[in-house]
N, C-alpha and C positions, 0 to 999 in steps of 0.2 A: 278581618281583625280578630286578634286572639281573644280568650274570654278574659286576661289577666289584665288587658289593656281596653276590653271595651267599655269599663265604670270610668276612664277619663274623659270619656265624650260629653261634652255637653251644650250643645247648639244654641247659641243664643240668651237674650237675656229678656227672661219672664217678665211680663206685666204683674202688680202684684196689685190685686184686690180686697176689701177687706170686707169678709163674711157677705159675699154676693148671693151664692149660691146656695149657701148654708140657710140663709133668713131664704131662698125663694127668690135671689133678685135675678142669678144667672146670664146666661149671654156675656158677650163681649172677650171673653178670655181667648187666648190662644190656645190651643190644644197642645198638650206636651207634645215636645220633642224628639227623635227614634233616641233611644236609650240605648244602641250600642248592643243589644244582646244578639243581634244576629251573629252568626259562624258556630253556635254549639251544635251539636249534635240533636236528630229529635230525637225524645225519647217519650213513650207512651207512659199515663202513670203507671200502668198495670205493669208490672217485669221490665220497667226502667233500669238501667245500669247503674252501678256507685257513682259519685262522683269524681273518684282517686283523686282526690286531692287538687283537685282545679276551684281555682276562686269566682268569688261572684258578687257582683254586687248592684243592688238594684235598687229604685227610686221613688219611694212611698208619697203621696202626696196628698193634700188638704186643703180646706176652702178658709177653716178658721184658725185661730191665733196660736202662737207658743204659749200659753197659759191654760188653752180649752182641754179635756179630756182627750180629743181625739189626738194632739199633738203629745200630751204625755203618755198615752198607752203604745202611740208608735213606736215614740222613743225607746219606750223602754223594753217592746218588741226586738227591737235591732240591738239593744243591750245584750240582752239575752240569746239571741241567735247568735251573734258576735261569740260569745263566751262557750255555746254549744258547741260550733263549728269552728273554736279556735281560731276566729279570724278570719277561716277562711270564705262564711258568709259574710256578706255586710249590705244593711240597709239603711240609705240617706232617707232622711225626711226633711218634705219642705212643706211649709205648712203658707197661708194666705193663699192658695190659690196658683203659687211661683211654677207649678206644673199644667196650669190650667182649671178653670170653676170646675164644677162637679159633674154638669153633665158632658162639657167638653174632656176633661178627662178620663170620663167611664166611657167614652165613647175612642178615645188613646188605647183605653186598656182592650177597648176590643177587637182593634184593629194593630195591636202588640206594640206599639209606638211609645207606649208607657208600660211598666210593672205594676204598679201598687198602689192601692189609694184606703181611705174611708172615706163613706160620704153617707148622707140620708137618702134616705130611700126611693124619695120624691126622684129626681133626675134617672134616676135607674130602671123607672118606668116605661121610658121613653125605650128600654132594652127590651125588657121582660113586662108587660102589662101588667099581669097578675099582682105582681109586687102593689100595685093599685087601691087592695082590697084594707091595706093597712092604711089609708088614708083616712074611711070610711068615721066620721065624729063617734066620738064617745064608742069605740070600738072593744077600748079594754075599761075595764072598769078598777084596775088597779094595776102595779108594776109589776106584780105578782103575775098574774093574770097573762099580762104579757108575756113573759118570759116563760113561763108552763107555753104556750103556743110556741114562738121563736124557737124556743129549743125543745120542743116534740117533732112530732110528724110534720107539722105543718111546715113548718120552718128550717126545718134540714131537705124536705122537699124543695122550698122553694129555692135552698141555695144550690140545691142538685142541679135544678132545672135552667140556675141560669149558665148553665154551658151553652144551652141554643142560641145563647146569646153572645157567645164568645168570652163567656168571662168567667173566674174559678170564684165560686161563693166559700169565704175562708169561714167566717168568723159575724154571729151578730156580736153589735153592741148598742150605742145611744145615743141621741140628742136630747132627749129629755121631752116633757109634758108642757105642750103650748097652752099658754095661757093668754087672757086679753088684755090689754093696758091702755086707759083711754087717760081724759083730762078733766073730766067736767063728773061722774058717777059710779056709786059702785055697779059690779054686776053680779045680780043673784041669779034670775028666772030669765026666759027666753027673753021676754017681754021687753027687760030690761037693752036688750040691743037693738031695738028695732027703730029703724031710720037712721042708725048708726053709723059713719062712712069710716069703712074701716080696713087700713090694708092688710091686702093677704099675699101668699102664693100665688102663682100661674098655674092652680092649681083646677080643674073643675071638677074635683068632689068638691073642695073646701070652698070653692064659688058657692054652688051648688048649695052648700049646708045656710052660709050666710043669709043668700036671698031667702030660703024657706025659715027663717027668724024675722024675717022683714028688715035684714037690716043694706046697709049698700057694700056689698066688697069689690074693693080698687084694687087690684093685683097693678105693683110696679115692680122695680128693679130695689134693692134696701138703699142703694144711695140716696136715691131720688125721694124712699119713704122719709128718710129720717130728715130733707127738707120739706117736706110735704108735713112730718107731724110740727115741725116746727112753726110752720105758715099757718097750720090752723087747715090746710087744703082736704087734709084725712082728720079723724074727729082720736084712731083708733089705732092700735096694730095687735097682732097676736104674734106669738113668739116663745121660748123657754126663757124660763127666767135669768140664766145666763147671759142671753141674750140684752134685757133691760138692763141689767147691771153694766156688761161690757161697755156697751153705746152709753150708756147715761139718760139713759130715757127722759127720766124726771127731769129734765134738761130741755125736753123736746114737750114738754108740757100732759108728758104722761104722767100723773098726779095720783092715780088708780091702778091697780090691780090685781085682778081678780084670777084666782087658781079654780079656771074652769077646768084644766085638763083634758080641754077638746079633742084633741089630737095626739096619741103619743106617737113621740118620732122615732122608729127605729134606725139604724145606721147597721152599715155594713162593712167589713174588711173585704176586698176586691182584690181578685190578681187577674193576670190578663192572660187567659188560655193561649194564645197564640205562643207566649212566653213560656207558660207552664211545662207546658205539653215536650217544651227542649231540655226542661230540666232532669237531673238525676232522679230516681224515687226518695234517694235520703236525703237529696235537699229538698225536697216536694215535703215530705213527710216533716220534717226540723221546722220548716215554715205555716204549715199546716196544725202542727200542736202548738206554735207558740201565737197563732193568731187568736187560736183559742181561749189562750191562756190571755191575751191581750184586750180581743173582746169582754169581758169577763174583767178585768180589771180598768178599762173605762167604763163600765156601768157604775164600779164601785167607787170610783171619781166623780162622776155625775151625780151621783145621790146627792155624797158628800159636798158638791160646789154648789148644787142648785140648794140645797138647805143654804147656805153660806151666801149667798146670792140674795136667795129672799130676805134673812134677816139685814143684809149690807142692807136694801131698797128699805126698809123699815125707818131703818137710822138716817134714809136722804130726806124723810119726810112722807114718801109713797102709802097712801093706804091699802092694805093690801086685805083682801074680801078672802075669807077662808070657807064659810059656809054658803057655799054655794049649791040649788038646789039642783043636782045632775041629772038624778031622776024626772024632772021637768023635761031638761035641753035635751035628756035622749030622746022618750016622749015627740017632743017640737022636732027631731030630726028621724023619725018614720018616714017620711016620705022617701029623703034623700038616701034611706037603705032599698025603697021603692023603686029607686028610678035607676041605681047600680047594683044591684044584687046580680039582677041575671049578668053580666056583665063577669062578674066576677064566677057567678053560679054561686044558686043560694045556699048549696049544702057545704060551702067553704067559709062563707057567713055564719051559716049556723054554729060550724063546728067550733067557729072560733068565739063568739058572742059565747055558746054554750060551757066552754072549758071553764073549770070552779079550780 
């Protein structure tokens, strides 16, 4: 199949899930579908050939809604490439999941069946371990903080690295700072969670963090949670505030909360080496500066909506707990750097704990 006919291909018709993967609930999806890129040429990035003028067009995908950041930063990714390359690039975006959840799809992209995704970082683990260490509570102590690591050493490394994985790390960007949202209390101090049942991820740092608070975490699927907070079966859930806005929490008798900021979730722009690797250097390169330019412009979405988010939750009624004491819940979560440090190796911990 030629390259001009292979973007009509499209195999089937997507299950579409809503924020499975994204909230942690994952599984179930179908894996994307071949995308038709096979018949180009390989081309190494190093002394890649132009592209003369051959078109392309390839199929970015997502776990959460046309309203989320990650959906508007694609967008307007593919805008702007469109407009670079005259046309002659183009990239679809499907957002819900329509390509497959997050970890079924970064597992597409590396086996080349897929092009293009963003996702959080969580599912990407399952590639690259290390990515792991960003799990770790109370890791950054500001978004600042974050972002001096993500874009230093640390973080151009690790998108270097995830080629062993079969996948091109384009671009960070965000999901925003998990926060907890119960029914019944604020949360200040450790204390305040404990005996708590409260869902999390499939995650075992964030298992892990829970129980050394005393409190109980239920890792399910989000469908399941959000009849589970409704039943009264979970007491709790943690999440970005986006996230409680979206679903309607306070609906689900989340009546609380509190901007612990336990977790920040970083997210990724993904390409799929397999793919890469065939492409031109000037489409490599076009697509490589504008993920940049993409990552970078959904953080600045994210700020923007999670402010917008919090105050919406204000006016449903939600109390929402702003002084929270951090420097406690770090404290109460030594251990859980105890028990994954070497894991990660603790001079990759330190270095990033350390960064001002």
């Amino acid at each position: 199949m030629s390259r001009k006919k292979w973007s009509f291909v499209l195999s089937g018709i997507m299950s579409v899930s809503l924020l499975l993967a994204a909230c942690g609930g994952g599984g179930g999806q179908q894996a994307a579908q071949p995308s038709g890129q096979g018949g180009g040429q390989p081309a190494a990035q190093t002394g890649a050939p132009s592209s003369d003028g051959q078109s392309y067009v390839f199929k970015a995908g997502h776990s959460l809604t046309e309203d989320h950041p990650y959906h508007l930063a694609l967008k307007k990714m593919a805008e702007d490439v469109d407009k670079r390359s005259n046309g002659k690039v183009k990239i679809e975006v499907y957002p819900l999941s329509q390509l497959g959840a997050e970890r079924e799809l970064t597992e597409a992209l590396t086996f080349g069946t897929a092009d293009m995704s963003i996702t959080s970082t969580a599912p990407v683990t399952n590639f690259y371990a290390k990515l792991g260490v960003l799990d770790l509570p109370f890791l950054f102590e500001s978004r600042e903080q974050a972002y001096k690591v993500l874009d230093g050493k640390v973080g151009e490394e690790m998108l270097k690295n995830l080629e062993s994985a079969n996948l091109v790390g384009l671009a960070w960007a965000e999901n925003g700072f998990r926060h907890i949202t119960n029914g019944t209390k604020d949360i200040k101090k450790p204390e305040d969670v404990s005996g708590m049942k409260i869902r999390t991820q499939e995650n075992p740092i964030h298992l892990a963090a829970f129980e050394t608070l005393g409190a109980k975490p239920t890792p399910m699927a989000w469908t399941e949670a959000l009849t589970a907070l409704q039943q009264g079966v979970v007491d709790a859930q943690e999440n970005p505030a986006i996230v409680a806005q979206t679903y309607k929490l306070y609906d689900s008798k989340q009546t609380h909360m509190s901007l612990t900021g336990h977790v920040y979730s970083a997210a990724m722009i993904l390409f799929s080496k397999p793919v890469w690797d065939k492409l031109p250097a000037d489409v490599q390169q076009l697509i490589a500066e504008e993920a940049k330019k993409a990552g970078q412009y959904e953080r600045e979405l994210m700020i923007k909506m999670e402010e917008e988010a919090i105050a919406n939750l204000k006016t449903k009624g939600v109390v929402v707990t702003e002084d929270v004491d951090k420097q406690a819940f770090r404290e109460a979560m030594k251990p859980v750097y105890d028990k994954f440090s070497d894991q990660f190796g603790k001079e990759l911990v330190d270095e990033i704990v350390n960064t001002k």
